[in-house]
C-alpha positions in Angstrom: 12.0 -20.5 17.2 13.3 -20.6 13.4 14.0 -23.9 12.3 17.2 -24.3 10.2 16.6 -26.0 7.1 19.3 -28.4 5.3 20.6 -26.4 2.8 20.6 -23.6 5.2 24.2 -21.3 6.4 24.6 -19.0 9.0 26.9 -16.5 9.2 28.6 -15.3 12.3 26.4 -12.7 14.6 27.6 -8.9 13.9 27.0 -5.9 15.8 24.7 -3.1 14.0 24.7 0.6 14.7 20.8 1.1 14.2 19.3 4.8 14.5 15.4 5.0 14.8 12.9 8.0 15.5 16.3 9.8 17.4 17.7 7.1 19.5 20.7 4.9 19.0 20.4 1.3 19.8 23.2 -1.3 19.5 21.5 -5.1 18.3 23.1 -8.2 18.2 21.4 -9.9 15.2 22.3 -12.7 12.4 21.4 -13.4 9.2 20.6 -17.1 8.2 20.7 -17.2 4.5 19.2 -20.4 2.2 20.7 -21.2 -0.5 17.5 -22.5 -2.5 15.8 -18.9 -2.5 17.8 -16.5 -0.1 16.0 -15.7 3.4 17.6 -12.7 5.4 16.5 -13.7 9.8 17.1 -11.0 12.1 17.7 -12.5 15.0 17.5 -9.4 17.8 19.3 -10.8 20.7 20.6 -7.8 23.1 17.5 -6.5 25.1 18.3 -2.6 24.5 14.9 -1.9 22.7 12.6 -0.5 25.4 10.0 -2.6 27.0 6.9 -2.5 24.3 9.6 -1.1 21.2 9.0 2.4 20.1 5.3 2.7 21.8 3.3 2.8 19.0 0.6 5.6 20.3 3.7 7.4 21.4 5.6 6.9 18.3 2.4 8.2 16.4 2.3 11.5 18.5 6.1 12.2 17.8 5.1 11.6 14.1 2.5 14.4 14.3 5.3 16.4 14.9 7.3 16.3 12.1 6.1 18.8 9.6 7.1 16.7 6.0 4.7 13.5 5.6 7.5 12.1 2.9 9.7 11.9 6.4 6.6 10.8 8.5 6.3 7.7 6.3 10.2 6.9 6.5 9.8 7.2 9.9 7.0 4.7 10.5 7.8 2.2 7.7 12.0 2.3 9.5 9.8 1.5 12.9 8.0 -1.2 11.2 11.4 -3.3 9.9 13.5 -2.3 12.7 16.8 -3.2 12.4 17.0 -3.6 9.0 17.7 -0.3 7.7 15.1 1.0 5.0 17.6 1.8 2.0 19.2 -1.7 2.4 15.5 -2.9 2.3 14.4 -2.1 -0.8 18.0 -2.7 -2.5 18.9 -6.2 -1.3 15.2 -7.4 0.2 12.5 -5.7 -1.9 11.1 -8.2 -4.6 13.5 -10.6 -4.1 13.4 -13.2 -1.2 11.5 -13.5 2.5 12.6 -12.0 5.7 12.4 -12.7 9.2 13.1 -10.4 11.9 12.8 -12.3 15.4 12.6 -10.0 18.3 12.1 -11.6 21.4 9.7 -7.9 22.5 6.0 -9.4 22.4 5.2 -5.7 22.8 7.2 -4.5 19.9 3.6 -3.7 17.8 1.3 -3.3 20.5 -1.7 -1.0 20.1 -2.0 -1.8 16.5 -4.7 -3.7 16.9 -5.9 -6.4 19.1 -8.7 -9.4 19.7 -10.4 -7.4 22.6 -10.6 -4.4 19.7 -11.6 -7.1 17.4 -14.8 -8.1 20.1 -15.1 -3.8 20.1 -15.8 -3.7 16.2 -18.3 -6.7 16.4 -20.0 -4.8 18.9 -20.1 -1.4 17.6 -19.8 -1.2 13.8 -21.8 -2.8 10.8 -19.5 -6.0 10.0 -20.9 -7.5 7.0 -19.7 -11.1 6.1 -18.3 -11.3 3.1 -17.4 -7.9 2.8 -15.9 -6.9 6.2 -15.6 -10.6 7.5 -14.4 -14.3 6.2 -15.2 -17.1 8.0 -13.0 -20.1 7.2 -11.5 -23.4 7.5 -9.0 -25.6 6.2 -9.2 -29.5 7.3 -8.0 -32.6 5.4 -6.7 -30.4 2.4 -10.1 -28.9 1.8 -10.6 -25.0 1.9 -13.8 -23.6 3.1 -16.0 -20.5 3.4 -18.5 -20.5 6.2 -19.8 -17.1 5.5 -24.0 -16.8 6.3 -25.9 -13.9 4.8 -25.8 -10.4 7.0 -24.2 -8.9 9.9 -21.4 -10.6 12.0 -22.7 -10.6 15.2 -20.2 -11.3 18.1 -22.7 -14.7 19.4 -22.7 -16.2 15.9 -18.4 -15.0 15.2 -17.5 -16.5 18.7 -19.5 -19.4 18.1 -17.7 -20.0 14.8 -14.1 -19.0 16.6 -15.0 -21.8 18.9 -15.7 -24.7 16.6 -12.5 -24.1 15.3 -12.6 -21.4 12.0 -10.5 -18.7 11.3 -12.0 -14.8 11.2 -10.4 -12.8 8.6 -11.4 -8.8 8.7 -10.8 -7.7 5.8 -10.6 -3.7 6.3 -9.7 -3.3 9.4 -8.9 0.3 8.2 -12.7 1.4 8.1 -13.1 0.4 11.7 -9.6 1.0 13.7 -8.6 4.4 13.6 -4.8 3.5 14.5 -4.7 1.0 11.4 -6.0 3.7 9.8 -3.6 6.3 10.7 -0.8 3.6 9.9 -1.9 2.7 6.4 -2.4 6.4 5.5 1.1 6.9 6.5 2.9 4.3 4.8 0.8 4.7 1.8 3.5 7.6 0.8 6.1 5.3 1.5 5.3 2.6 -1.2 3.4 5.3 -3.5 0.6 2.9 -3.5 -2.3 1.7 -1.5 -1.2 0.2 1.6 -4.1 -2.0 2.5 -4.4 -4.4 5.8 -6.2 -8.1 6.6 -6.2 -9.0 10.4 -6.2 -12.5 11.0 -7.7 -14.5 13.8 -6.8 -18.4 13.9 -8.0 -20.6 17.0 -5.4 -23.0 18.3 -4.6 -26.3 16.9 -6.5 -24.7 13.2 -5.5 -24.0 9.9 -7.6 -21.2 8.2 -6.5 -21.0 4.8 -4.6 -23.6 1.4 -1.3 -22.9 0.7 -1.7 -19.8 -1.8 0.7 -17.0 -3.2 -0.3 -13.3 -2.9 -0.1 -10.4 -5.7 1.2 -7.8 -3.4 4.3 -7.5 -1.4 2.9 -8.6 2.4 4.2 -7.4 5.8 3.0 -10.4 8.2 2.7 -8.8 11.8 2.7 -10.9 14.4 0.6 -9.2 17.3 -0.9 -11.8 19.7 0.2 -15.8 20.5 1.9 -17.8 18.1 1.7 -19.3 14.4 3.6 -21.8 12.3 4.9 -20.6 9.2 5.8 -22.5 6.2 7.0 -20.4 3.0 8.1 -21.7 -0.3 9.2 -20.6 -3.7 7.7 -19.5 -6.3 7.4 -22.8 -8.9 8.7 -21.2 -11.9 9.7 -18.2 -13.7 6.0 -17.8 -14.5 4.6 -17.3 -10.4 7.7 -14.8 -10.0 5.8 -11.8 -9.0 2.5 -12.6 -10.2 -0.3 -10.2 -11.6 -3.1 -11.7 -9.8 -3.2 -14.1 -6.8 -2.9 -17.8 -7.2 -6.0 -20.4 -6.2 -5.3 -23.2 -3.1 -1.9 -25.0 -3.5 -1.0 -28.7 -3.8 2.3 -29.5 -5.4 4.5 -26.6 -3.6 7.7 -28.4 -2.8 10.2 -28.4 0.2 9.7 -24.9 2.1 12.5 -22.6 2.3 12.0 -20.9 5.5 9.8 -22.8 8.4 9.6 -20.7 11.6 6.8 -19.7 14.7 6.1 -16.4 14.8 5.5 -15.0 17.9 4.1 -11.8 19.1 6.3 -8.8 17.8 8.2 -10.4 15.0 7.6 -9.9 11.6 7.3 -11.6 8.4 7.8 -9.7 4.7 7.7 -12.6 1.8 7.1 -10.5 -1.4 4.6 -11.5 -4.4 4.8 -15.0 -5.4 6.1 -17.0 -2.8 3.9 -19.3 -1.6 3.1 -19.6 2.0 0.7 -21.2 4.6 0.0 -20.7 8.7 -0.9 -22.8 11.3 -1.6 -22.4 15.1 -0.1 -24.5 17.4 -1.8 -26.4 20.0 -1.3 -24.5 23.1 -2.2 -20.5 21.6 -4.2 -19.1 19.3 -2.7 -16.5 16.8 -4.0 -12.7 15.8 -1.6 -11.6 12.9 -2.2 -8.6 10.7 -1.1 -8.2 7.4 0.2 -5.2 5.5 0.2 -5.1 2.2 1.2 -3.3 -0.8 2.6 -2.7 -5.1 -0.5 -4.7 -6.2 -0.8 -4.0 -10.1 1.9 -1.5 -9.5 4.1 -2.9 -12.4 5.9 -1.7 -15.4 3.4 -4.2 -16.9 0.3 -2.0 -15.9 2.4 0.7 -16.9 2.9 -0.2 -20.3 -0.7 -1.3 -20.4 -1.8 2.4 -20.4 1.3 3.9 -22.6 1.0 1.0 -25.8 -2.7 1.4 -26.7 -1.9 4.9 -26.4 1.2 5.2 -28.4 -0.6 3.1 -31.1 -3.4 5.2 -31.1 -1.2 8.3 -31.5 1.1 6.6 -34.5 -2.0 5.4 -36.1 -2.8 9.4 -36.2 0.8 10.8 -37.4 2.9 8.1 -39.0 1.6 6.5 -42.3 3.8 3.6 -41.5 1.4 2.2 -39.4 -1.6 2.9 -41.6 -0.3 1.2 -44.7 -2.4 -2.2 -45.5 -0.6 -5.7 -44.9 0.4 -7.7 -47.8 -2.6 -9.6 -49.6 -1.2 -12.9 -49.0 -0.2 -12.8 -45.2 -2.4 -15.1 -44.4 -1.5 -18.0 -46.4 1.9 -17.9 -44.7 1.9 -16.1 -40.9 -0.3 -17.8 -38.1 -0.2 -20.9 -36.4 -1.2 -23.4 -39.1 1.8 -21.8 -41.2 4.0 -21.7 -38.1 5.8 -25.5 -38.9 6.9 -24.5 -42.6 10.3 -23.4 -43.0 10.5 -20.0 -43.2 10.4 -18.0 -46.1 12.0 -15.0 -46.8 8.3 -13.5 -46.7 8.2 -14.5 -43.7 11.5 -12.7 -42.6 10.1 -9.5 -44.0 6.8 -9.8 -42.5 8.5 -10.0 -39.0 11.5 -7.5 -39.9 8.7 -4.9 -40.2 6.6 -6.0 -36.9 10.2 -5.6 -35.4 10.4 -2.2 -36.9 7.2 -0.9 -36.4 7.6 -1.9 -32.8 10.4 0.0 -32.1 9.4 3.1 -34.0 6.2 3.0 -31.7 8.1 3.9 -28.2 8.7 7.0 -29.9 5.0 7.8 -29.5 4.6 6.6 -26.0 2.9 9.2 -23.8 4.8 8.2 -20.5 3.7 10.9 -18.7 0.1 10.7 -19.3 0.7 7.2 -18.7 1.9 8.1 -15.3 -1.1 10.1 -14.5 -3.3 7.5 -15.3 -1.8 5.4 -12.7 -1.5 8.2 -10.4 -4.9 9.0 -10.8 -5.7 5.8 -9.9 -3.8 5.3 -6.8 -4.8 8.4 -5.1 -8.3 6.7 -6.0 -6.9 3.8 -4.2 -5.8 5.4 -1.2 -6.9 6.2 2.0 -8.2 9.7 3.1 -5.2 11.2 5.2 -5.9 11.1 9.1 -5.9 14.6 10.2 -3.1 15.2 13.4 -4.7 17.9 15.9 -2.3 21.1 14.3 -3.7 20.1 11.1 -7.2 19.6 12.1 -7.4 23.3 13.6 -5.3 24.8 11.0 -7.7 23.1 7.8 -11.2 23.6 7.3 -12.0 20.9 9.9 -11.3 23.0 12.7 -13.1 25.9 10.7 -14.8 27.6 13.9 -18.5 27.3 11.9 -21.2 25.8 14.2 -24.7 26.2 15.6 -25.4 27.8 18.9 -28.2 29.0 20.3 -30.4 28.5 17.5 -28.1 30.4 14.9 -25.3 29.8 13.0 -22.1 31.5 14.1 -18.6 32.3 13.2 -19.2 31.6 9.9 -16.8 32.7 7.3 -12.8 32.8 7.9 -11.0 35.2 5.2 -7.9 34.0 3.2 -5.8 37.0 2.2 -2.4 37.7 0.4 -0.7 37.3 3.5 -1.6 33.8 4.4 0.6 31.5 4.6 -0.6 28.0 3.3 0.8 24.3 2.6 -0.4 20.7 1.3 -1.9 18.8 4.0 -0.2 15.9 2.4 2.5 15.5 -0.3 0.8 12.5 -2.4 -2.5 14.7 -1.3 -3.5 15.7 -4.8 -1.9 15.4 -8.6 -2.6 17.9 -11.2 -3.4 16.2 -14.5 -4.7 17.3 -18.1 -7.7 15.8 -20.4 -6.4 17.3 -23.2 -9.3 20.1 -23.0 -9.2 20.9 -19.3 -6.7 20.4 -16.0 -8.1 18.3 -12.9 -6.7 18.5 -9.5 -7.5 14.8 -8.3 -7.1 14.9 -4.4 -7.8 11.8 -1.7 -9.2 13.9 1.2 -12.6 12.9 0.8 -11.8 9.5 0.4 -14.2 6.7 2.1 -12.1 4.2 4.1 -13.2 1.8 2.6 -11.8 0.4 -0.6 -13.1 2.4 -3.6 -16.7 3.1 -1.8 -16.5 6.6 -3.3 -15.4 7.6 -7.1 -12.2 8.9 -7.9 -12.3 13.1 -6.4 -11.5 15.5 -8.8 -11.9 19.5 -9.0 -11.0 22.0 -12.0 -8.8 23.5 -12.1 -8.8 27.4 -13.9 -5.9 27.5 -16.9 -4.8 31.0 -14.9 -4.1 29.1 -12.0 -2.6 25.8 -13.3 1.1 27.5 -12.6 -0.3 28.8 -8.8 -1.3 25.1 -8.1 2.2 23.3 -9.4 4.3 26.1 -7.4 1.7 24.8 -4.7 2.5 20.9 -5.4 6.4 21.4 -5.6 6.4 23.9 -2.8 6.2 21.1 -0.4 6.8 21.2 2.8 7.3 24.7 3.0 4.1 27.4 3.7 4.2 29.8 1.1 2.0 33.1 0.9 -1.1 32.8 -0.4 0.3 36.3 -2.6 3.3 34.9 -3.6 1.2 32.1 -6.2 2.3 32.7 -9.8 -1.1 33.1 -10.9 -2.4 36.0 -13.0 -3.8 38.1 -10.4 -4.3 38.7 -6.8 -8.1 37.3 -6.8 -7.1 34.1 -8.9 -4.6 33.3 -6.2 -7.2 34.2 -3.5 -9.5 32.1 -5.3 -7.7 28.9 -5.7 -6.5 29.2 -2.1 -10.1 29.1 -1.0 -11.1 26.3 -3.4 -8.7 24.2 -1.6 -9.0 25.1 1.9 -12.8 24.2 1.4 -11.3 20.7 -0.7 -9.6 20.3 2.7 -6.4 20.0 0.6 -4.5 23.0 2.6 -4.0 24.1 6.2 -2.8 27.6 7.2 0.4 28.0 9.5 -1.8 29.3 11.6 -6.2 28.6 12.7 -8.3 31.5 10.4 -9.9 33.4 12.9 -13.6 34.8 11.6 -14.0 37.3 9.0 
């Protein structure tokens, strides 16, 4: 249930159209808003979703089928907030305030993950605590870590579980393929890491201080129940912060106070403070999905000013000509409670100047490619669906049989018609000396196990590779690449089929 707070209004329940993944649904929802920090609750109350919501292995087969992954992600993330239409989202939600969407469908997310595949992981995979696994507690205002030294075993996990800590897997990515596939996906929809933490709380427990986050989170709710409290940020200073905070004490009256229950959902963005427990009579498996961490104009600018100085420094005597002799005996701190002097007015009226004549050297769009560079760094590699698996050089029909090696070699010609695997798949960026094709299909599911993945790329086929990039989600003929001739576009074709960067419209049989 969502408990109404005082300073709480609802308005008066409204029938929405919703369309998702090709079906038309009619809900009966309301919004509560607070006045304090606005809340949006979706309150689904008609029962025409089906039984367990848009399946979610179903929903990811019909995703396989659509050809642009731009759409795919739309697709998924729309699934993921349903009703609240995606555009409406990010102009009236994003950033801004919490929302709740109740559904009343405990099935709504099932198969995204669960405790029995939890149990699976402990059995099957290297879980390392500390870096795949957080033991915790929270008791009498006192945060703890109970993490020992090694593998998380399932005895020594349950054991914990049973005393009464919370398990927090941190990657659930690396070990769940489905999380995988959904991160992967939605990763285009943000353009920026979309990362994952699955939590675990026993009931009657409290795992973790009240904290705020520095990314925008997605609170799944996919097993029992939890108690959620979730307050403001304190001041202008905690409004979406760069970096998390530590435990919190003096956090107010919460604005929103709710149970979350299996299928609802929980978006609160960066900075609001927030804090679980379980109730008495269930225990509570949540993941959350997460996003925009340093994705500000902040880190923006922190690549285009040291830049742009640089490059002024280089072109514009301005900013090489020395300061006065006597700055220092009236600028800075111990100066700063004299009345200022028209020295002083000068001294400023030029940093003024020489601050606005420096956005003229800002290189924005090497800027950007630093930070794309560094997302597709961030992101996860793309999870192959079966056409693009056969059509890509992981269905390449190369193998060893009978003590030889056979059907080696598959031949790209003119004719062949090839496409990104992925639209965010690669970015074509410049040193200055050569051009790089930075790509995430090698990627290690795990957070930055592998260095960034770059190839480059020849200066006769930088214009092949952009007609490539922009060509999206079209095939085009390996022939038709503006390159400067017929074995430069051959060439770069096979570079990136063997990157695993391109799939063919249809499998390359043997040469």
């Amino acid at each position: 249930m969502c408990q109404r707070l005082d300073k709480g209004i609802c308005s008066n329940r409204t029938i929405v159209d919703v369309h998702t993944h090709g079906l038309k649904f009619l809900h009966l929802y309301k919004f509560q808003l607070l006045r304090e920090a606005p809340v949006s609750l979706v309150e689904i109350c008609g029962i025409s979703l089906p039984k367990s919501g848009e399946a979610l292995e179903a929903l990811l087969s019909d995703l396989a089928e659509v050809s642009n992954s731009r759409e795919r992600a739309s697709k998924l993330f729309q699934w993921l907030i349903q009703p609240i239409p995606s555009k409406s989202f990010f102009r009236d939600t994003w950033e801004k305030k919490p929302v709740l969407i109740k559904r009343q469908n405990p099935d709504y997310y099932k198969g995204l993950f669960s405790t029995a595949e939890f149990d699976r992981i402990l059995r099957q995979d290297d879980v390392q605590y500390g870096v795949n696994l957080d033991v915790t507690s929270y008791t009498n205002g006192k945060r703890e870590t109970h993490n020992p030294p090694g593998r998380a075993l399932p005895f020594t996990v349950w054991e914990f579980y049973e005393s009464g800590c919370s398990l927090r897997m941190l990657n659930p990515q690396a070990f769940s393929s489905t999380v995988w596939s959904v991160l992967s996906i939605l990763q285009e929809q943000f353009g920026s890491m979309a990362g994952a933490n699955v939590y675990l709380t026993p009931p009657g427990t409290q795992g973790f201080a009240p904290h705020y986050d520095d990314i925008e989170a997605f609170v799944v709710q996919l097993e029992g129940k939890k108690h959620w409290r979730v307050y403001n940020p304190r001041s202008e200073d905690e409004v979406l912060p760069v970096v998390s905070s530590r435990n919190q004490s003096e956090i107010g009256k919460p604005i929103l106070e709710v149970v979350l229950e299996a299928g609802d959902l929980l978006y609160f963005p960066r900075g609001f403070i927030h804090q679980g427990n379980c109730l008495p009579d269930a225990h509570s498996l949540h993941i959350t999905v997460s996003s925009y961490q340093r994705n500000s104009w902040g880190n923006l600018l922190a690549k285009v000013v040291p830049a742009a100085l640089e490059m002024a420094m280089e072109e514009d005597v301005d900013f090489r000509r020395g300061l006065p002799v006597d700055y220092l005996t009236y600028m800075g701190v111990q100066n700063s409670d004299k009345v200022l002097q028209t020295r002083c007015l000068l001294f400023l009226s030029r940093i003024e100047g020489l601050m606005k004549k420096l956005s003229t050297f800002a290189p924005v769009d090497a800027a950007v490619d630093q930070k794309a560079r560094d997302y597709l760094h961030d992101c996860l590699p793309p999870m192959l669906t079966a056409e693009e698996r056969a059509s890509s050089v992981q269905g390449a029909p190369s193998r060893w049989e009978d003590g030889e090696a056979v059907d080696v070699g598959v031949t790209i010609r003119g004719q062949t018609r090839v496409r990104l695997i992925r639209s965010g798949i690669a970015r074509l960026c410049s040193d200055g000396e050569a051009v790089w094709l930075y790509y995430t299909a090698d990627n290690s599911r795990v957070y930055h196990k592998e260095a960034p993945k770059s190839v480059e790329i020849k200066a006769e086929q930088t214009d092949g590779m952009e007609f490539l990039i922009h060509a999206y989600p079209k095939f085009v003929t390996v022939g038709s690449l503006p390159c400067e001739s017929a074995e430069d576009k051959v060439s770069l074709a096979e570079l990136l089929f063997e990157k695993g960067l391109i799939h063919t419209a249809e499998p390359l049989q043997r040469s």
